[in-house]
N, C-alpha and C positions, 0 to 999 in steps of 0.2 A: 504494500500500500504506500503511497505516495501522497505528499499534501502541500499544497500551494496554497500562501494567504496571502489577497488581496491586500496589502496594506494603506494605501492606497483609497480605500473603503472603509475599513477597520477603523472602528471610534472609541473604543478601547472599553464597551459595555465587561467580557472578561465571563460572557457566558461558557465559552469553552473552556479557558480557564477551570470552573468550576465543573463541566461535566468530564474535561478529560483532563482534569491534572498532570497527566503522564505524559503529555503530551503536548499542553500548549500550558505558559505557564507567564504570568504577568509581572512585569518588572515598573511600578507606576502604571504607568498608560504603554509602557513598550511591553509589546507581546513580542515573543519567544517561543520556539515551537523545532519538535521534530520531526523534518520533512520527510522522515522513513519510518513512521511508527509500527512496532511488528504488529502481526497479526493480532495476538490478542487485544490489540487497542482498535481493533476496527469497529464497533460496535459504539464504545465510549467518543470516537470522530465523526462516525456518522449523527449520531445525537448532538453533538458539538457544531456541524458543521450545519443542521437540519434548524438547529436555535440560535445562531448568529443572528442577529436581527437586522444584518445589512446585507448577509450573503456572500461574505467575504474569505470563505474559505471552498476550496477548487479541490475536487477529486479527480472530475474530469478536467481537463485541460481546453477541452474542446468545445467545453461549453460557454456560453456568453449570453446576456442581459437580455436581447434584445427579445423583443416578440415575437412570435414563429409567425402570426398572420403576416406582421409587416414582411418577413424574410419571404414569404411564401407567395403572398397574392402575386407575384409584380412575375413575368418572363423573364429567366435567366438563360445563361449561356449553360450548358450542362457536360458537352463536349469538347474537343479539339485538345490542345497540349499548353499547360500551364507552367512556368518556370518562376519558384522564387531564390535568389541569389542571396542568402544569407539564411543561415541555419540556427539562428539564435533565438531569441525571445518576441519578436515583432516576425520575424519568419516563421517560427513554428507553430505561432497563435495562425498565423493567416491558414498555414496548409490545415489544421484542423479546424476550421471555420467555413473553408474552400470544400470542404469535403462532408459536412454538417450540412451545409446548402444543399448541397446537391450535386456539385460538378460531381460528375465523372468518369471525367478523361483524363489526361495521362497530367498527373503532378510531378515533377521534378524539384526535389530541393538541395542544393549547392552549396555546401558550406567548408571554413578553411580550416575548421578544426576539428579534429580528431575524433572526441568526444560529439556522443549525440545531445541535445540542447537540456541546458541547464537554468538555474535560475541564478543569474549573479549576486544580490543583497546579498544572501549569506555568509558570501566570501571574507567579506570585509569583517562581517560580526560575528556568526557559532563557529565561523570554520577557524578563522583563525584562534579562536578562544578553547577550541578545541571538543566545543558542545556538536557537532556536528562532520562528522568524516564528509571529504571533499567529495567521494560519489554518490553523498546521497541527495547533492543538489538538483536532481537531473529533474526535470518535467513528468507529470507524472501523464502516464498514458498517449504519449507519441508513438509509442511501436503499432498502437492499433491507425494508426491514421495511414490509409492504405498511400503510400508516396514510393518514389524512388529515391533514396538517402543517401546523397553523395558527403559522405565525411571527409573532411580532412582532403578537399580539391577545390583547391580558390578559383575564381571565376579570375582570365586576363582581358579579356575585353567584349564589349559588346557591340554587337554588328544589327545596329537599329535597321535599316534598309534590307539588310535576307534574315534580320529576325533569326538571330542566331545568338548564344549564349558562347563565349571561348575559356575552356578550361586551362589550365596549367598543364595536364597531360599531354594536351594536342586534341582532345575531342571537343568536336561543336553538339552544342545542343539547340536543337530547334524550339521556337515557341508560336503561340497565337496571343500569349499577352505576356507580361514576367512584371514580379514585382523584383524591385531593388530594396535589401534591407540588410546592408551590409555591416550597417554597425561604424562601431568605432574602433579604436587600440589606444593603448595606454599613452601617453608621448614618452620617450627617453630620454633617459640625464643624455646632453647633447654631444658632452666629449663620451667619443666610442672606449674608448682605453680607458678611464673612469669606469665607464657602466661597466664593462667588463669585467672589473674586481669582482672577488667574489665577496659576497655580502650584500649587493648591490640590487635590490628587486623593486619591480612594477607589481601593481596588482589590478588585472583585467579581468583574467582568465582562470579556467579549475588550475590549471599545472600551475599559474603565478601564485594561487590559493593554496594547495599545497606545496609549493618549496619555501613562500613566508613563512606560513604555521610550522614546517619543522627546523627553521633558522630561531624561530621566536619559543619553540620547546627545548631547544638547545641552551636557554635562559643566557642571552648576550649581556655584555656589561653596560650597552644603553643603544635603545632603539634612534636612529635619526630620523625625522620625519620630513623631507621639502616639500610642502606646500600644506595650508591647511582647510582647504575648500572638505565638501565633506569629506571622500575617500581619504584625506588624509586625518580627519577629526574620526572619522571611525576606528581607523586603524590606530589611534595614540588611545583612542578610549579603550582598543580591545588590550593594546602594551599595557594600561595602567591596571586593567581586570585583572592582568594574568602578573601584576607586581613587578613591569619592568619600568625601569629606565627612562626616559622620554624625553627629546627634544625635537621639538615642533620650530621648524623654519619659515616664515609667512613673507613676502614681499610685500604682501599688502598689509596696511593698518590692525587688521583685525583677522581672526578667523572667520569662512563664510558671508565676509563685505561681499563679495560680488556675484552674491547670488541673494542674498538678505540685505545687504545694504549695514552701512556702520552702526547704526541704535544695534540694532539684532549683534553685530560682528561682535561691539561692549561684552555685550554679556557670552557669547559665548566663551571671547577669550577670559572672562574670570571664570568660566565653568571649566577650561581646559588646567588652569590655575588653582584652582579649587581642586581638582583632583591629580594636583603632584606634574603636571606635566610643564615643562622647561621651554615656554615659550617665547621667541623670539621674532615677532613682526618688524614690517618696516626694515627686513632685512633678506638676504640673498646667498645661498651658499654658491662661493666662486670657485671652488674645488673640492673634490672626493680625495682623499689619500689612502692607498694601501702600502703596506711593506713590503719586503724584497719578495716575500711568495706570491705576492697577488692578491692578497688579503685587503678589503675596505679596512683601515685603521681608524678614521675619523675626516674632518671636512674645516676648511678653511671659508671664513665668515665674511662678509661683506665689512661688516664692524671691525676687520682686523682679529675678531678673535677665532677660535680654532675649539671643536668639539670632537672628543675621543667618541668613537663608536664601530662596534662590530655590524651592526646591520644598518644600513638607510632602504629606506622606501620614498621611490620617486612619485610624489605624487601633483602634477603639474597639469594635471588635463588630461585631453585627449587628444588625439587626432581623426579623422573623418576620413573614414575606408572608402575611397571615392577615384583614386588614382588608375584604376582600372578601367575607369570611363570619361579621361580625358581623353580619347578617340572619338567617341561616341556621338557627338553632337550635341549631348547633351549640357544644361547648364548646371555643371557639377562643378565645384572647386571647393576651396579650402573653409565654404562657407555650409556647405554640400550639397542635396540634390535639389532645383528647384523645383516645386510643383503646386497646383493649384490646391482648392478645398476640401478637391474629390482624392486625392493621391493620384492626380494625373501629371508623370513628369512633364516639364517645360525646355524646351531644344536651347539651342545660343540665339534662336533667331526670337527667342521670347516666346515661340506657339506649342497651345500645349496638343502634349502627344496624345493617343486613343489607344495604345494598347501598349503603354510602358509606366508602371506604376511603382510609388517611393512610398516608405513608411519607417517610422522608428527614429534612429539616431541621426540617420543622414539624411532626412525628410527636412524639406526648409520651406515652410508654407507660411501663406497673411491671414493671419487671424481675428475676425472682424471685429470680437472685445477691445484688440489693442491695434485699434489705426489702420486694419490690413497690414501691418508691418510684417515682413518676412521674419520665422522663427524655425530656428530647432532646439529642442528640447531634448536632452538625453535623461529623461525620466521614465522608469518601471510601467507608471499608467499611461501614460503618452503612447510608449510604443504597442502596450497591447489595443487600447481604443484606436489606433490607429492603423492598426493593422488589422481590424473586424471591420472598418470602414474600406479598408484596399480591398480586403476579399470581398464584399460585398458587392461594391461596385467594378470589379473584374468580371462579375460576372451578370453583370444586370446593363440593361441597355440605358440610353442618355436621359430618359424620364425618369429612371426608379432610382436612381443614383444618390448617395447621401454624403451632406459633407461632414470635415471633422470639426465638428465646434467643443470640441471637451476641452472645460476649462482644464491647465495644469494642476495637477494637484502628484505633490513633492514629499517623501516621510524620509526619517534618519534617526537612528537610535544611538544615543552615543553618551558615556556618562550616567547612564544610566536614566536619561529624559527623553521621549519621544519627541521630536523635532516634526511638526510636518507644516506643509506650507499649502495653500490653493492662488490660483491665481500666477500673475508674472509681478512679484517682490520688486524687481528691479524698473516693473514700468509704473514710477511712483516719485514724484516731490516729498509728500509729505508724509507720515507716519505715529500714527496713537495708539499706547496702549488701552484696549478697550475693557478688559475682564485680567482681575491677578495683579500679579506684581511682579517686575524682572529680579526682584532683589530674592523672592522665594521660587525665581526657575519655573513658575507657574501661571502664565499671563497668553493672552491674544493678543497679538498688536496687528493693526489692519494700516494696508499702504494707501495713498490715495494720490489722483492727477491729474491737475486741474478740475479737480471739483467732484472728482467720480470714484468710487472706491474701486483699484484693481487689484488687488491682493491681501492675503493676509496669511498671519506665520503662528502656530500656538507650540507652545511649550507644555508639555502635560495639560493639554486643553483639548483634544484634536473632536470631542463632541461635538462643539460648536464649529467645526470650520464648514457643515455643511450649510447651517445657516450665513453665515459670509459668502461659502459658495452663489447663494443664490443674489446679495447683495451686489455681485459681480455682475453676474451674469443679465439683470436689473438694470445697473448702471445707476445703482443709488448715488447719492447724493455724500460728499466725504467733508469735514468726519460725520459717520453714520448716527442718524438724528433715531435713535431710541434710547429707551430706560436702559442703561449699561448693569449687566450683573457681575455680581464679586468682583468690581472696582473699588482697587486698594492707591492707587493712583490716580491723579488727578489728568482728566484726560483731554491734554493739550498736547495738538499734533504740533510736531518739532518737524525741520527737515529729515527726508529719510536719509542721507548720505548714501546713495546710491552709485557709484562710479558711473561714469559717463556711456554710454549708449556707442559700440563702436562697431562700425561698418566694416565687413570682410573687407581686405580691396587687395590682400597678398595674392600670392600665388598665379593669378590668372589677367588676361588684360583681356578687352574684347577689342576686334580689329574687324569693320567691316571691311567689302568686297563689291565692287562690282559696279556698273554706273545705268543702268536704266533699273527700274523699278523692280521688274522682274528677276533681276541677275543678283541684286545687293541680297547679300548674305551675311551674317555674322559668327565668327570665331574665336574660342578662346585658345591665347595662346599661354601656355601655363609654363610656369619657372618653378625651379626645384624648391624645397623647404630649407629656411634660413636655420 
């Protein structure tokens, strides 16, 4: 048996909790759970999973929210050959969703790694803490999804015009539509002989998951952490669980400024403080050192000073698995794929395509809440709602077609406080705490801009974020004009400190072509990564 929870949904009621202790078990409002509960606990999860009272916990994988009349009434496409290029979490939701519909013809699904599709969050929190063995993150009930499963054979280019898939082997695969869902990878410390010490890890993936966890069970003399966005806030919270060491590297002001904005980054970084960990923002590791064997020894500081350490964890972002389709025509680069509401990619010439479709991390769509402004999101619920909307419309004709309007909603457990966010934090002036107090770790604060509530972030709150959900989605009026409960603060919006708003413009230029009307084309011409 296998278990997936929503968290995403999860408002932390703690009914499972209560019926299957063994198995799901409450830490505040952060729920914890084992993803491989044996047999005898089937009984105790199905009663758990039957009294959630949001529906947040997934036996099947394959299942989804939506209403069977709406999937059903409308003519879909049933046959021909389907391709999704990326084997992960927004790929493997679509191929069991594609096949729940009703397709069925030939599904193809293309991924570059090894392992069949897992769930990532846990990497970062049981697996490294050691509550959780790294294979039992897998997705629960993918073997039954009738597909052809290419593991571990990366896609090298796409051939839009013969509608062809090119692998790494040498074989093309033919389609009638393909989604694109390729994900991200971790970035790397940038000098190669640095990262190449040993001691030296990312963490993306199961195999980066376990070679952490057994560098971090080897109990090092102090964890280094660069960057403190979450992955790298998860990762000092699971060091300080398991009583190591910690020193947290930040460039920016705060921890999670540039996703939360500075109010929120405050208080994290005294939460990072508060529980023993050696932070250092406003600062930059300028080098890795190892000793004569090839050992990480420790790192040299922007501040001039120098910290001893057996292991660092790169934690800098990502990068956008998109280099494969700078051939393609399409308008991919370093920002990634572009496409409309529907998941219909968009070419260089700006028009969108009819049978080439994007979802998940490398999707970059305008989201009518905020401005139409082009976004990607590498968030958990992002890529799954986004990926029932690709399958959906892959396979339904130009009238049944649905877009994706799901607000963001963002969760992280670290420190033991559930962290979760709705909305986009970052598209915001001004910011109040509504409910709580940052000073007891226990508060909402909602974003607001020019005048309209677009987000908001609770701390051991996360019940209420469905009601802000809706204040969102409204376009209420900021700060929100009702009776505020368990305000312990006085709720006067301050600037959010937001870092400034910034437009991809590396990696690619656009160069048109051509001089009558008909002939002008447009291409991107892409430059290597700095």
């Amino acid at each position: 048996m296998k278990v997936v929870v929503d968290l995403t949904r999860c408002q932390g009621y703690g009914q499972c909790a209560f019926l299957a202790p063994d198995v799901f078990t409450m830490k505040q409002e952060a729920l914890q759970y084992d993803l491989v509960p044996g047999d005898e606990q089937r009984e105790h999860v199905l009663r758990a999973a039957a009294a959630c009272p949001v529906q947040a916990i997934h036996l099947d994988w394959t299942a989804t929210r939506h209403l069977a009349e709406q999937r059903m009434s409308a003519p879909r496409m049933t046959d021909g050959r389907i391709v999704i290029v990326g084997a992960s979490l927004a790929g493997a939701r679509a191929a069991g969703v594609l096949r729940r519909d009703g397709f069925a013809g030939s599904l193809t699904v293309i991924g570059d790694e090894p392992d069949e599709p897992y769930d990532r969050p846990p990497l970062s929190k049981q697996v490294l803490t050691g509550q959780v063995p790294p294979d039992h993150t897998m997705l629960p009930r993918l073997r039954e999804v009738e597909a052809e499963w290419l593991w571990g054979t990366p896609a090298t280019a796409l051939d839009v015009a013969g509608k062809q898939v090119r692998l790494a082997d040498g074989r093309e695969i033919g389609f009638d539509r393909v989604l694109l869902a390729t994900g991200t990878r971790a970035r790397p410390w940038p000098n190669e002989a640095e990262a190449a010490l040993e001691g030296v890890h990312t963490l993306r993936t199961l195999a980066d998951a376990a070679r952490l966890r057994q560098a971090l069970a080897a109990r090092p003399r102090r964890v280094l952490i660069l960057g403190a966005g979450f992955t790298g806030s998860e990762i000092a919270s699971a060091c300080r669980e398991l009583d190591l060491p910690v020193t947290v590297v930040e460039r920016g002001p705060a921890p999670l400024v540039s996703a939360l904005g500075g109010v929120i980054g405050d208080v994290a970084a005294q939460l990072h403080r508060e529980h023993g960990v050696d932070l250092r923002c406003d600062t930059t590791v300028t080098a890795l050192e190892g000793d004569g064997d090839g050992r990480l020894r420790g790192a040299r500081l922007s501040d001039g000073s120098t910290v001893e350490a057996d292991v660092a964890v790169v934690a800098l972002g990502s990068i956008r698995n998109v280099e494969w389709l700078h051939d393609s025509g399409l308008a991919a680069g370093v920002w990634g794929v572009a496409c409309d509401a529907g998941c219909r990619a968009v070419d260089t010439n700006g028009l969108v395509t009819d049978d080439i479709f994007v979802a998940g991390d490398i999707a970059r769509f305008p989201h009518p809440l905020y401005q139409y402004q082009f976004m990607t999101l590498e968030h958990w619920g992002n890529a799954v709602a986004q990926a029932e909307i690709a399958a959906h419309n892959m396979v339904s004709d130009q009238a049944h077609r649905w877009p994706h309007l799901s607000v963001p909603v963002f969760w992280s457990s670290q420190f033991g406080v559930n962290i979760k966010s709705v909305g986009v934090p970052t598209f915001a002036d001004e910011i109040v705490i509504t409910q709580g107090s940052t000073a007891e770790r226990r508060f909402v604060a909602v974003y607001g801009y020019q005048g309209r509530v677009t987000g908001a972030v609770a701390f051991d709150q996360g019940l209420w974020l469905e009601f802000y959900q809706g204040l969102i989605e409204r376009a209420a009026p900021f700060p929100p004009e009702f009776r505020h409960v368990d305000r312990r603060e006085p709720a006067r919006p301050v600037p959010a400190r937001v870092p400034e708003r910034l437009v991809a413009t590396a990696e690619a230029t656009v160069v048109v072509t051509g001089h009558d009307p008909a002939e002008r084309r447009a291409s991107l011409l892409h430059t290597p990564h700095s």
